[in-house]
N, C-alpha and C positions, 0 to 999 in steps of 0.2 A: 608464744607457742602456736604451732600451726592448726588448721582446724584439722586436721589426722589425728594429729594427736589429740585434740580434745574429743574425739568422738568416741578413739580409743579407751580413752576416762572413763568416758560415760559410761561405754559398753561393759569394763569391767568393773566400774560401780554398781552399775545396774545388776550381774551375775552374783556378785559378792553379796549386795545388800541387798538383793530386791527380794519380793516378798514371793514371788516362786520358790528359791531356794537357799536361804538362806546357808551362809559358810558354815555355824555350828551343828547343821546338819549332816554334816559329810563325817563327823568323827562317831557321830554315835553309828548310821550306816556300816560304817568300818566295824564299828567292837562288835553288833549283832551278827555280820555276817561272819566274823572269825567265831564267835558263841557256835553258832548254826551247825558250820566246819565240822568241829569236835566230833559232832553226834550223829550217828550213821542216817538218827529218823530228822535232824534238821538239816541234812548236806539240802536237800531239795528245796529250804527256806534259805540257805546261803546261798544257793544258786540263781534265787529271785533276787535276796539283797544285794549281791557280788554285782546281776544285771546291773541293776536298778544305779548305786553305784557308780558304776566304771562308765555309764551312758551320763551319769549327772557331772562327772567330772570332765567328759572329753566335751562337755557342753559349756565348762567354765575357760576352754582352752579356746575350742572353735567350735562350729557343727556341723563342717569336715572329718576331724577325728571324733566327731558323736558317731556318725556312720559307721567308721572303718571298726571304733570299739564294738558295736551293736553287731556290727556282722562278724565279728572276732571274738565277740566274748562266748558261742558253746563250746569252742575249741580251745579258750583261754580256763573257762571254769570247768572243763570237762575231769581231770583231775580233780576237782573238789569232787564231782557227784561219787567218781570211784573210790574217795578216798586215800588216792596217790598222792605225794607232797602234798599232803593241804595244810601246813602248818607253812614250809617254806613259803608256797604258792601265794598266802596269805600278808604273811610280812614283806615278800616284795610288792605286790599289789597294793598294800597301806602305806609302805614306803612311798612308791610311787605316786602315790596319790596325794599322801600328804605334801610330797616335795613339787608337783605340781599345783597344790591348792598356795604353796606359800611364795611360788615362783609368781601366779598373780596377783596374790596380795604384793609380793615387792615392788613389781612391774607397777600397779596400784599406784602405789604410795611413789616411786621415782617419779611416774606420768606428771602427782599431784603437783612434785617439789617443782619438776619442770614448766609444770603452766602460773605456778603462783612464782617463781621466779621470769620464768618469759612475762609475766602481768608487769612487777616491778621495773623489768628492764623498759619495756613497752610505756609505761610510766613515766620514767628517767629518761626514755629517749625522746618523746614529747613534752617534758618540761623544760630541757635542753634545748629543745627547737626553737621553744617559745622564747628561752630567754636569749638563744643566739638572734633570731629576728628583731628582739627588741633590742640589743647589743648592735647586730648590724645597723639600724634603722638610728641609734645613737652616734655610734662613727661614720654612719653615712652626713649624717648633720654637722657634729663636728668637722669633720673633714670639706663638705661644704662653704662652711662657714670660714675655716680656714685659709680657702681658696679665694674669697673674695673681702676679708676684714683682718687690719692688723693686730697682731696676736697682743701688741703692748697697749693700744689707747684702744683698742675696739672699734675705730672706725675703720669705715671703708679703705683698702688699699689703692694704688695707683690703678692695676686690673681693673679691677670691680667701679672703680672713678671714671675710669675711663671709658667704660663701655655706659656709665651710665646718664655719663655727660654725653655720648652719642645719641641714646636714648631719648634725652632732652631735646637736646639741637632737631631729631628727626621730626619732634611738633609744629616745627616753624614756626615757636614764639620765643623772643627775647629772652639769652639765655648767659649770664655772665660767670666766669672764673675768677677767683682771688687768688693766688698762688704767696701765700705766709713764708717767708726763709727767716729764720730764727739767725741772729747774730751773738755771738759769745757764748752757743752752745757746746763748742768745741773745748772751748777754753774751762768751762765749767764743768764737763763730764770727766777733762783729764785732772781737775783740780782736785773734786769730790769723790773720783769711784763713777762706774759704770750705774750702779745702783742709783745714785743719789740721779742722774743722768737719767736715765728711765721712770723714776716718779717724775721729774721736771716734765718729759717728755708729756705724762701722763695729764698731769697738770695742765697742760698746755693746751692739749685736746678737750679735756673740761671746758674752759674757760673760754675757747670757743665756742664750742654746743652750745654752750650757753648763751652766748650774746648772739648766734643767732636767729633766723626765726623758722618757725617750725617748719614753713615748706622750702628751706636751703637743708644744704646735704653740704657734711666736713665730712673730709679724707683725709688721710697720710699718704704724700706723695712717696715717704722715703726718709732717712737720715732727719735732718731735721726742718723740713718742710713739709706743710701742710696745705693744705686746698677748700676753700669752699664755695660751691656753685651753687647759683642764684637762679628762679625762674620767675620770667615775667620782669626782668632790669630792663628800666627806661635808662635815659641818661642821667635822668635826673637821681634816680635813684641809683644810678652806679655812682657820682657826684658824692653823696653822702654813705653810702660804702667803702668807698675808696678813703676815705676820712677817718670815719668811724670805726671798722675795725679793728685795723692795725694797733688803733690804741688800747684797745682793750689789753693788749701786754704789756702796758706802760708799768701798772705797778707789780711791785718785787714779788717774786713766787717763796712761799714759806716750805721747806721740804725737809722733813724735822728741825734737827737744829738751825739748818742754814737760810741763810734769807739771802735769796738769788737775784739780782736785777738782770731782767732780759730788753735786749729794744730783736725789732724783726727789720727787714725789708720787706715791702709789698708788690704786687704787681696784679691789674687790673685788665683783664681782657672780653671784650664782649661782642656776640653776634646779633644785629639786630632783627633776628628772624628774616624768613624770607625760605623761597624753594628750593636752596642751593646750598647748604651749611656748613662750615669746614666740619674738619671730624674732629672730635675731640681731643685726639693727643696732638692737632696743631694747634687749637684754642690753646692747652696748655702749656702749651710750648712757647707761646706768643706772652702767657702771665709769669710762665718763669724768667723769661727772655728781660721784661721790662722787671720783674723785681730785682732781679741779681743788678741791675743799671740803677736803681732806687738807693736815696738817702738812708742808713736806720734810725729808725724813730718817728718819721716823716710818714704822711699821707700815701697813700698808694698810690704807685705812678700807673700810669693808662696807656696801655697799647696804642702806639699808632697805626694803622694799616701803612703810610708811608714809609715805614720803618723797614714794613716789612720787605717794599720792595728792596729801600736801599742794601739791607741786610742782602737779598739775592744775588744785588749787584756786588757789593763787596765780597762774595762766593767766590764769584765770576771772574773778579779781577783779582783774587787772589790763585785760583786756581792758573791764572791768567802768567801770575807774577812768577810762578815755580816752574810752569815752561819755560817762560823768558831768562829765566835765570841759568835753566839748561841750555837753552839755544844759544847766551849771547847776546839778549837786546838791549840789555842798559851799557850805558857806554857814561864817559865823563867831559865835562866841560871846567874851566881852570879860569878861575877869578885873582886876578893880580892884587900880592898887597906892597906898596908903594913908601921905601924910604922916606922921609919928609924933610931929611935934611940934602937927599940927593937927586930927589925924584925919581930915582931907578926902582924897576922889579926884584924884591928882594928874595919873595917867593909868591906861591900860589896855593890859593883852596881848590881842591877837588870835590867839584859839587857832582853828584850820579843825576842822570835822566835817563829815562826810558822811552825804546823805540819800540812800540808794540804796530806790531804787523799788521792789522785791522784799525785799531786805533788810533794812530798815528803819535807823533810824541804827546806822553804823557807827562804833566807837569808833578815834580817831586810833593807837593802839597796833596794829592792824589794818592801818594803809591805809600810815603817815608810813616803815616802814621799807622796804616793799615799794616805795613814788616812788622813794626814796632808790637800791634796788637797780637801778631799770630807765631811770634818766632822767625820770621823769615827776614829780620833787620839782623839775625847773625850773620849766614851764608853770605848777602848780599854786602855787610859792611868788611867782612873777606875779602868779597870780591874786588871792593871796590878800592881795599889795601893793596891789592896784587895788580891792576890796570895802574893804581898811581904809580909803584914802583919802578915797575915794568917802561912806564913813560919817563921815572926820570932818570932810568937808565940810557933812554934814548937821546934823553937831553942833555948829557952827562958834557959831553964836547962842545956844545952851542951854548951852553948856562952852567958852568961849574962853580957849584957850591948853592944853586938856587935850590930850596927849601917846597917842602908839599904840606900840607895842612892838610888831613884826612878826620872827617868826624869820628866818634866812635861813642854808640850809644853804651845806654846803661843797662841794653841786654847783654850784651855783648862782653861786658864789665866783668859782670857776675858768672860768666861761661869758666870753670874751671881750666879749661886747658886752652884758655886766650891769648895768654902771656905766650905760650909753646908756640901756638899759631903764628903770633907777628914773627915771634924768631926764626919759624920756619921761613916765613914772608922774605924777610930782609935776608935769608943766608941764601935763595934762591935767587934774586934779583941782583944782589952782587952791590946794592947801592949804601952808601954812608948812611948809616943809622941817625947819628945827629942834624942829618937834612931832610929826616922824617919828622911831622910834629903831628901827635897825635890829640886831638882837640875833646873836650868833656865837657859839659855844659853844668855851670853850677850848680842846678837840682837835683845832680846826679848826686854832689859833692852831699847836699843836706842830707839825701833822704840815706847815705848808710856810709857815712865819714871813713869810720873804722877800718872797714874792711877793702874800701876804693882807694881809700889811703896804703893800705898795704900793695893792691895790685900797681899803685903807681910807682911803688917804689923798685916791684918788678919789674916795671915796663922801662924806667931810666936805668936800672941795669943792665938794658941792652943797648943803650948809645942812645935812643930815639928823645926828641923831647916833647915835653906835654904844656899844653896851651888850657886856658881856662876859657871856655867861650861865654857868651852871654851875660858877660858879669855885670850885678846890681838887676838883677831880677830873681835869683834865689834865695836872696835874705841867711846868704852863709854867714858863718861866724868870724868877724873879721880876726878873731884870735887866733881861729882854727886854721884860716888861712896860710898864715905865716909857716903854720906847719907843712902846709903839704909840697910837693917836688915840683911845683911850676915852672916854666920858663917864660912862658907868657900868660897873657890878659887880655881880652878882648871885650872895652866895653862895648854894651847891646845898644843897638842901632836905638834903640827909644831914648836913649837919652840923648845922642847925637841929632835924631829930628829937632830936637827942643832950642840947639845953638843957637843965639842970634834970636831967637824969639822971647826965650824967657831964661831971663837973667839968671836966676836959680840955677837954670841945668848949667850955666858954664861954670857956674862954683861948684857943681856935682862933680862933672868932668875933671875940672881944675883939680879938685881931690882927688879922683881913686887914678890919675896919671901922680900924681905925686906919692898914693898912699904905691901903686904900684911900681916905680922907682925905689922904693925905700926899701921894696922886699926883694930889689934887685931883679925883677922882670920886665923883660920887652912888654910895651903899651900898645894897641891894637886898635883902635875905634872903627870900628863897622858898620856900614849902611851909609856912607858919605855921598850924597849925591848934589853938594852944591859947592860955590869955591867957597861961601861964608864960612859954613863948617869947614873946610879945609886952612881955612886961613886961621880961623881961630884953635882947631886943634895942632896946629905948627907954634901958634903962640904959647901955648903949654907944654910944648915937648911933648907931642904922643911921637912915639917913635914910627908905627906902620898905619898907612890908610888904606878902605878898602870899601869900594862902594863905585855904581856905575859911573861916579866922576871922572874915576880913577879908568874903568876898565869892565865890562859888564864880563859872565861866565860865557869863554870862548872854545871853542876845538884848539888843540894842540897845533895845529900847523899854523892859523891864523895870531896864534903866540907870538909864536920864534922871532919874525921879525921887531919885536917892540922889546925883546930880551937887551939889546944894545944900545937903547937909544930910553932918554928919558921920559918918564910919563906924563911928572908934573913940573912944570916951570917954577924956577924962581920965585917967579911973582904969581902967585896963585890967587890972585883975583883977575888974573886976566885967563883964567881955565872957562875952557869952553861951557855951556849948562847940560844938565842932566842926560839924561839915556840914550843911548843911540838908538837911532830909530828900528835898523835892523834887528834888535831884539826880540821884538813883538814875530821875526819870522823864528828865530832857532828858539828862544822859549818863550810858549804863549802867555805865561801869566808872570809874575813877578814873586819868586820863592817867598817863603811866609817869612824869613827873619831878613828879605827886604834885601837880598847880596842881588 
């Protein structure tokens, strides 16, 4: 209520109750002066009452209208003194009077209801305030809290970790990251329910906290990694970190009924103080980097800083590799494999090099495992179908019916629309598909039988044929063998070193050319670089050689001429020894499986 209006209250309390004039004063007033009226000898005492009166009531209104009645009332009661209307004159006057004595009393009592209501609300609207400020100052916290701590284990989130491993690092004292990645949580969340999945998580951050010590700080990075940083790690003591607590999740987590066995991967990263500090989300970028690279179950592996260069370099030369691959710069060189009973070129591998621009050639032990890691062994082993084709189309007049050998990894395997690709390959190029051989390395075979086994059968639905390379280093199933669509077999150069040195490997040899006759495949021995070895895999019937005895990886024009003319003589202990010396100019180093 505003103070007007309580002043208002006051004023007509004060009129009503006060001890001036009390309100039941005004009725008896009224009856004596209508008495008075009546009687000719009291009109002159009605005329004092009537005053007295009609000034007490314009005083209960305002004392504004006390005036106007005071100087209105000889001409208002003048009819009483005569005697004219004085019974009318009377009952409007009492009328009037009472209907303005009861107009303040209502006014009165509405003023009261409005200030003891305006109190309550005024009440209500300050309890309100209070409990909305402590309401805000609640959600202000919560909502805090939410911003920097995960809502499922309560620990610190990635955010909040991250800025407060900045924090750390900015002291300039030894400050180390553990980066935890949980292995078989995947498996186990879709096994059990998301529930069951979320206590584990829970679980997991316990058992943390726990083992560590009270000045480290655990976070959740996310999904199902965790973090914990260290202050004040020496080596020594990152050494026994790095050891210790990965294990702590060795044994099995109980999550009602289930009993869960988890192993993690670790990863170890640390600054050893100093004025210059990386920022935090490289530190942990550096612990996730080596834990995802880590054994599970194993000690926590340790960032190298050399890593990190090489990782920048491998950026570099990847980003390197996807221009070149637009420009143009890998080209192919063509390693002869060599009849044994004619000596002639029967065909050729297509090995890829790369000419990079700044670089200068690049040796394929640099470039093939680095495709392999990032995706870029698809585009490139395309390409490198479409440059062989392409060349034995040219070669098609000077070498008809000579055969290409193209590798093809096990990314490339597994590309759904592969099979589509070579057949686009081979309908573009115009060349005999069965003088394509497309080569697969037996690890390929182990690590997913089933389904390589199916694309093979697609891939000899087109004409082309398939070569097994590398054989007796995958540890394939010699049962499973028999099944799959080969046409050849190439044993791996490591068992061919051994010829002539150790008795064993020519009974090795001596077998898998007989075990590979009997499944009805061309035999292939790879990496020949002496006439011993050549002499003695003649002696066993390997059908093709192939190795710098033979022929090191050449350009296509420097080919052509040796297309007509034999490679190995007759008498192959009278072959020249090993490598041509020009090697060391077109490729600097010697390919990893030694062609």
């Amino acid at each position: 209520m505003t103070d007007t209006g309580s002043s208002k209250l006051a004023t007509l309390d004060h009129l009503i109750a006060g001890p001036l004039v009390p309100l039941r004063v005004v009725p008896l007033l009224f009856a004596a002066t209508a008495a008075a009226a009546f009687f000719p000898a009291g009109r002159p005492a009605a005329l004092g009452l009537g005053a007295v009166t009609a000034v007490l009531c314009a005083l209960w209104l305002s004392p504004r209208l006390a005036c106007v009645a005071a100087a209105a009332l000889p001409a208002t009661l003048l009819p009483l003194s005569l005697g004219v209307l004085a019974l009318p004159a009377l009952v409007v006057g009492s009328l009037a009077t009472v209907l303005c004595v009861l107009a303040v009393r209502r006014t009165a009592d509405r003023l009261r209801e409005e200030q003891a209501l305006s109190q309550h609300q005024l009440d209500a609207r300050e309890e309100l305030a209070r409990a909305t400020a402590a309401e805000r100052d609640r959600l202000s916290t919560e909502l805090e809290r939410a911003s920097t701590h995960d809502p499922l284990t309560g620990l610190l989130n990635r955010a909040a970790t991250t800025s407060h491993l900045d924090l750390m690092l900015a002291t300039g004292q030894p400050v180390g990251a553990l980066v935890v990645s949980l292995v078989g949580f995947a498996a186990i969340n879709e096994a059990h329910g998301s529930d069951v999945g979320d206590e584990l998580l829970a679980a997991v951050a316990r058992r943390l906290t726990g083992s560590a010590r009270a000045s480290d700080m655990v976070g959740r990075l996310g999904g199902d990694e965790f973090v914990v940083l260290f202050n004040g790690l020496d080596e020594t003591s990152a050494g026994h970190v790095a050891e210790r607590l990965p294990q702590v999740l060795a044994e099995a987590f109980t999550v009602g009924p289930h009993v869960l066995p988890l192993t993690a991967r670790a990863g170890l990263a640390r600054h050893n103080g100093g004025p210059v500090p990386p920022r935090g989300i490289e530190l942990l970028r550096q612990a996730t980097q080596v834990a995802h690279a880590g054994r599970p179950g194993s000690g926590a592996k340790v960032f190298d800083p050399g890593q990190q260069v090489m990782a920048a370099e491998q950026l570099e030369l990847e980003a390197d590799m996807r221009a070149g691959l637009t420009r143009g710069e890998f080209f192919l060189l063509y390693q002869p494999l060599v009849c044994t009973r004619t000596g002639r070129m029967l065909s050729v591998e297509a090995l890829v090099r790369w000419q990079h621009p700044t670089r200068g050639l690049i040796p394929p032990d640099s470039f093939i495992g680095l495709s392999e890691r990032t995706g870029l062994i698809v585009p490139l082993g395309l390409r490198v179908l479409e440059m062989a084709c392409a060349q034995m189309r040219e070669w098609a007049t000077v070498a008809p019916g000579l055969s290409v050998a193209v590798n093809v990894s096990a990314r490339q395997l597994v590309e759904p629309d592969f099979v589509s690709q070579v057949r686009d390959i081979l309908w573009r190029s115009t060349v005999d598909p069965h003088n394509v051989i497309l080569e697969l390395t037996e690890s390929l075979l182990v690590e997913d039988t089933d389904s390589a086994v199916a694309v093979l059968w697609q891939l000899r639905a087109l004409g082309v044929r398939v070569a097994l390379d590398d054989f007796g280093t995958g540890y394939s199933s010699l049962a499973r063998l028999g099944e799959l669509p080969l046409d050849e077999m190439k044993i791996d150069k490591s068992f061919v070193d051994r010829l002539g040195s150790q008795q064993d490997s020519t009974a090795l040899v001596t077998a898998a050319v007989a075990m590979g006759h009997g499944l009805g495949l061309c035999v292939v021995a790879e990496g020949v670089e002496t006439a011993e070895q050549a002499q003695i895999l003649r002696s066993v019937d390997c059908d093709l050689l192939q190795g710098y005895l033979l022929g090191k990886p050449q350009r296509p024009a420097d080919l052509v001429p040796q297309f007509a003319v034999p490679l190995m003589s007759t008498n192959v202990t009278s072959l020249p020894a090993p490598r041509p010396s020009r090697d060391d100019v077109l490729v600097p180093r010697v390919m990893p499986d030694g062609r």
